[in-house]
Steps between C-alpha positions, in 0.01 A plus 500: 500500500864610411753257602244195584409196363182500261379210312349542127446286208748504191433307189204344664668402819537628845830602542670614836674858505681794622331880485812672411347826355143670587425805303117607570317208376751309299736262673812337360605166624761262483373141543657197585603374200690834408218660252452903537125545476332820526096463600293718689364472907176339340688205326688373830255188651667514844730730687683331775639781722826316515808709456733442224787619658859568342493124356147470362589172295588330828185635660307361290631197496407494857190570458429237216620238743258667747212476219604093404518447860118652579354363191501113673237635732267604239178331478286699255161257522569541903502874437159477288335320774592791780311734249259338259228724646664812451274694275775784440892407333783535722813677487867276497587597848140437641522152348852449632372600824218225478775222388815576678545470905758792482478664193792709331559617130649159373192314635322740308660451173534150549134503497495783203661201287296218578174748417667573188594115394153354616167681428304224605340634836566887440446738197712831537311848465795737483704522802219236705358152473170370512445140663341281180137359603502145558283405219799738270779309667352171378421629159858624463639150671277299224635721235869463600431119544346446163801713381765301612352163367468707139881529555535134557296448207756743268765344666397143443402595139866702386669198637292262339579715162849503571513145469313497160217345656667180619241287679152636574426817611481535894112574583549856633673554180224500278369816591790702384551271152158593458562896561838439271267375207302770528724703467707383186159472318363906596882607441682778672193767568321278672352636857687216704789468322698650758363158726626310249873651428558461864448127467687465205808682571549242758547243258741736239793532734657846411155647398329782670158491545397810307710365170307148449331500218155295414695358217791307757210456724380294188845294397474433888187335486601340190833356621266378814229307305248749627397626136588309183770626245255670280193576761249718347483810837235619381289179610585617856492837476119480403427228720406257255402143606672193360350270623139394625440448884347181545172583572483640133625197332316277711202717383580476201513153443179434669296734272694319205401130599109617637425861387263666733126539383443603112349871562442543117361072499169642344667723231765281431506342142739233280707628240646218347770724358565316224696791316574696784906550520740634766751657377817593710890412608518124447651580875185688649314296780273768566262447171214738588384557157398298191376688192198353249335590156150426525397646137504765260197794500278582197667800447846367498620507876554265771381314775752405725500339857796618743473218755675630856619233796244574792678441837252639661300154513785424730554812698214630769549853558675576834647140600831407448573480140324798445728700784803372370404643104444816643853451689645476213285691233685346178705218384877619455717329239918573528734321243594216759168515744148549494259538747140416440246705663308192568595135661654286244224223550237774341722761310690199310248241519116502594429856382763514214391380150597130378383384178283201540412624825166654617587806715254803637517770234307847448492531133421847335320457146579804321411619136748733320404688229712513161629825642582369816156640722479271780109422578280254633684386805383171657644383813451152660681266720522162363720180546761481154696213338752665328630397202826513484753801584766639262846679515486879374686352230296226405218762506754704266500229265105385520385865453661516168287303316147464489287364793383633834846632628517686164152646552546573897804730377309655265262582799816600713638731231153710420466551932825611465476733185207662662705563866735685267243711359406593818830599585659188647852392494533262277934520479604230691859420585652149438618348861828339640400216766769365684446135606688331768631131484564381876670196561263232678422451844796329655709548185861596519468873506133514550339825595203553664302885527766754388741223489743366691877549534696343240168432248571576121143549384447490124341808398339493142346819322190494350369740256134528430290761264155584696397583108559155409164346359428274794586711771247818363257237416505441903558817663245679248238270593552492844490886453175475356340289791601743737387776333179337461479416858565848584183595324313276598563619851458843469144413321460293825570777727638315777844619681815352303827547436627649144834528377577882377763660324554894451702674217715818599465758215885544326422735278824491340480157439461366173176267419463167562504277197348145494703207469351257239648121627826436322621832534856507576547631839584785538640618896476857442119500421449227784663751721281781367172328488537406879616806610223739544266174674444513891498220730208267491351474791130352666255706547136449619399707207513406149753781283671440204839271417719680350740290396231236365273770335195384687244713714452194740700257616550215786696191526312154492747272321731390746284396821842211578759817492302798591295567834287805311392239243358235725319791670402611153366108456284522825336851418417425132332129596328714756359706230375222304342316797313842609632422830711825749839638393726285707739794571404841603663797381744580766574122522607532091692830602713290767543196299610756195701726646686148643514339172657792362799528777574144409463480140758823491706280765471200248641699216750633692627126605458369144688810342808457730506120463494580114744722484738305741467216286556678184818657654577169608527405171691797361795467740561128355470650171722765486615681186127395387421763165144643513322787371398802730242733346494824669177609707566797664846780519555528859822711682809319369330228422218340279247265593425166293378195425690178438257402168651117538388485944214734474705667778529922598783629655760756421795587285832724497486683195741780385295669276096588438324255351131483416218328652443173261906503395597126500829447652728164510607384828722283681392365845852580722349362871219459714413497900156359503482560898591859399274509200743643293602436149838622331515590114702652306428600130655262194784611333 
């Protein structure tokens, strides 16, 4: 092999070269380009036999001319069809044989080369090929054409980009947007995100592939109209519908205007409702409960009815309202969207509760005991007027002085005393809403989902106390139907779904005080009480709540927002009517296990959107004083919460401070995208 010419790949090509050493098995060449390599016999794909002679750059020149020359004649599918039967691979001079009229080494590694560059009708098994089976060569042909129209597609897309979206997208395009948005909303450890740099670094002149980032994937899409200035990713990234198809709303406006056949017609009563009262956000479209006092008890307690919007008088099980609630599994509410788990025509209108207007109701008749015992559940569907509805702080006002309000408090307030002594949480931490103020449709500036380039949405922050009178007179009653409902189901014995909670044992951590309403807050005991609680999950079998100090609990009270409760609806009127379960138990594990994945989906989405808005809000309002009170000592830094935004995050500090130290603030920056806030201590 000394003093020939050899071919051999270098840096991933084949390269042409000179043998200009040979010691045993190691060879050291000189190749055309002038590179010294130094390989072994084994590495070398084809040795000519052609003499190098004195001037071995000129020779092979020659024979590279020879090579060019021979590689016109090569016809690799021609080749394939001489030996698609051949059962065994064949070496590169057999197959130059086959090919070539007169065969000589150039032929040979002119057809070495076109092997190499086109794999379509031969795979290579070391130093021979094997002729591809027809049914492989069209595989590999569909593959490479699909292939080259996904390259289209990127190309069509990058350029498209590159003109910040001028005009409509080209159809072929759409594809790769779509793989572009995907990517900007699972960020840079996503599993295609490699897909999606390659598109994108078409449109970022100057940009290799491997250094875009989701986030200029993002200002892309922005500065192309694909996503709105302030798009919430997290919508996308958990697949959450916007809209409804149009079978859905279709479906559901039919059910509103003739609802199909009255199931529960027999049991179905009047309540006039002539003190029932909603009370909620003078906002809130979804009005799925109403609260009523029907009476005092002998010995002092109450009587109370907790009247619950029944959509199920709307909804068969399995047809196309039904199908898209379990789609969605909950309604999700974001500072400038929301997204009702049912059609408008039903979750705003038909089903939701109107004063003046009869709607289908279950209503759960309770009686509470002075020290807040639940008993005597009674559950009924019946048609309601209601009354009238009320703003928390209306209900604020009312329940101060004496009258039903006053009385249903008093009812709230002993449930609640007795969930403490049972080791519920009874802290509860005052909450920061941000609310959005778009501009309207086909204002100046108007901004659709996410918003639109150049909107300037008004965003307004909303404090609220959960401890406030009317908002524990709700939540504890609505607490005490579906603990009642859970009991009654477990007396019933039929497969359901409860809600549990555990408690990790932190034996270090100090106890748990009750918080009697009025208490200041307090963000260090918050933080405490909630750390030691689990995740609350369903389960098929009842277990105890730890978080609400109960030993059973399900959810009933939200049948317009929550798929679990409108199953809950059509289990418990089951159990009334003596008629089957309408779920079996592993069709409650599916539909739990899926209501669980999307309600932690749902807080996931709602927590970003809060937080962007809030930080939205902070960068306008920089230099903003507020007071941090410390939570935890971490490395280098301490972690708080902002007492004025009911917000956690972290702070700088250059010395040891104490969980519960109070420390003024000044708000420096923000990057909501980022989710970072910037403080720096007063002073």
């Amino acid at each position: 092999m000394l003093g020939t010419l050899v071919e051999l790949r270098d840096r991933g090509k084949i390269v042409l070269g000179a043998v200009v050493k040979a010691d045993g098995d190691r060879l050291t060449v000189m190749t055309q380009a002038g590179r010294k390599l130094s390989t072994s016999r084994d590495k070398v794909l084809h040795a000519s036999g052609e003499p190098a002679g004195r001037d071995a750059q000129a020779a092979m020149k020659q024979f590279a001319a020879r090579v060019d020359a021979a590689a016109t004649g090569v016809d690799l599918a021609q080749l394939w069809d001489l030996c698609a039967g051949e059962e065994e691979p064949l070496d590169l001079a057999a197959l130059a044989a086959l090919h070539f009229a007169e065969p000589d080494p150039a032929c040979a590694s002119a057809l070495l080369r076109a092997l190499e560059e086109d794999t379509l009708y031969f795979r290579q098994r070391g130093e021979r090929f094997a002729p591809r089976a027809r049914d492989e060569v069209e595989t590999v042909r569909t593959g490479r054409r699909r292939e080259a129209e996904a390259d289209a597609q990127r190309a069509a897309a990058a350029e498209w980009l590159a003109r910040r979206g001028q005009g409509e997208p080209p159809e072929g395009a759409r594809r790769a947007i779509e793989l572009l948005a995907d990517f900007a909303a699972h960020g840079d450890a996503w599993d295609r995100a490699a897909q999606a740099r390659l598109v994108a670094a078409r449109a970022l002149p100057g940009t290799a592939p491997e250094r875009v980032t989701a986030a200029e994937v993002l200002r892309l899409l922005v500065s192309a109209g694909v996503f709105g200035e302030h798009e919430n990713l997290l919508l996308r990234r958990y697949g959450w519908p916007r809209g409804f198809s149009a079978e859905a709303l279709a479906a559901g406006g039919a059910a509103a205007a003739a609802p199909p056949p009255d199931p529960d017609a027999a049991a179905r009563r009047p309540w006039p409702g002539d003190a029932a009262v909603a009370i909620d956000d003078p906002e809130t479209r979804e009005v799925d409960d109403a609260v009523e006092l029907l009476g005092r008890t002998p010995g002092g307690g109450w009587r109370v009815a907790v009247h619950i919007a029944d959509p199920a008088r709307f909804i068969v099980p399995g047809d196309a309202l039904d199908r898209e609630a379990q789609r969605r599994m909950t309604t999700l509410y974001l500072p400038d969207e929301r997204f009702p788990m049912l059609p408008p025509a039903l979750s705003f209108e038909a089903a939701s509760l109107v004063a003046g207007a009869p709607r289908p109701v279950l209503s759960f008749v309770l009686t509470v005991a002075p020290d807040g015992a639940v008993s005597e559940l009674d559950v009924a569907p019946a048609t309601l007027v209601l009354a009238r509805r009320l703003s928390y702080e209306g209900a604020d006002a009312e329940s101060a002085t004496p009258g039903p309000l006053a009385d249903l408090l008093a009812a709230a307030d002993a449930i609640r005393a007795r969930r403490a002594a049972h080791g519920g949480v009874t802290v509860s931490a005052p909450e920061v809403q941000p609310v959005v103020h778009l501009a309207p449709a086909g204002a100046p500036g108007a901004a659709g989902a996410g918003g639109s380039p150049g909107a300037a949405p008004r965003v307004e922050l909303v404090r609220f106390d959960p401890s406030a009178p009317g908002r524990r007179l709700v939540a504890e009653l609505m607490v005490a139907a579906n603990s009642a409902a859970a009991a009654a189901l477990v007396r019933a014995g039929v497969p359901a779904l409860f809600r549990v909670q555990r408690e990790e044992v932190q034996p270090d951590a100090p106890p748990r005080v009750p918080q009697d309403p009025g208490t200041p807050y307090d963000p260090l005991a918050m933080a405490r009480a909630a750390l030691p609680l689990g995740k609350a999950e369903s389960s098929l079998r009842p277990g105890r709540h730890a978080g609400l100090g109960l030993d059973a609990y399900t959810q009933v009270t939200s049948p317009l927002r929550r798929y679990l409760d409108l199953c809950a609806h059509r289990i418990l009127k089951a159990v009334a009517a003596g008629t089957p379960p309408p779920y079996d138990a592993t069709a409650l594990g599916d539909i739990g296990r899926r209501a669980d994945e999307r309600a932690a989906a749902a807080r996931a989405i709602e927590s970003a959107g809060n937080e962007y808005w809030l930080l939205h809000w902070l960068a306008a309002h920089v230099g903003t004083e507020a007071t941090a009170v410390v939570l935890q000592e971490q490395e280098e830094r301490v972690k708080v919460e902002l007492v004025e935004y009911a917000y956690r995050t972290t702070l700088r500090l250059h010395r040891r401070t104490a969980p519960g130290a109070r420390i003024a603030v000044v708000v420096k920056g923000a990057d909501p995208r980022a989710g970072r806030l910037f403080l720096k201590e007063r002073g």
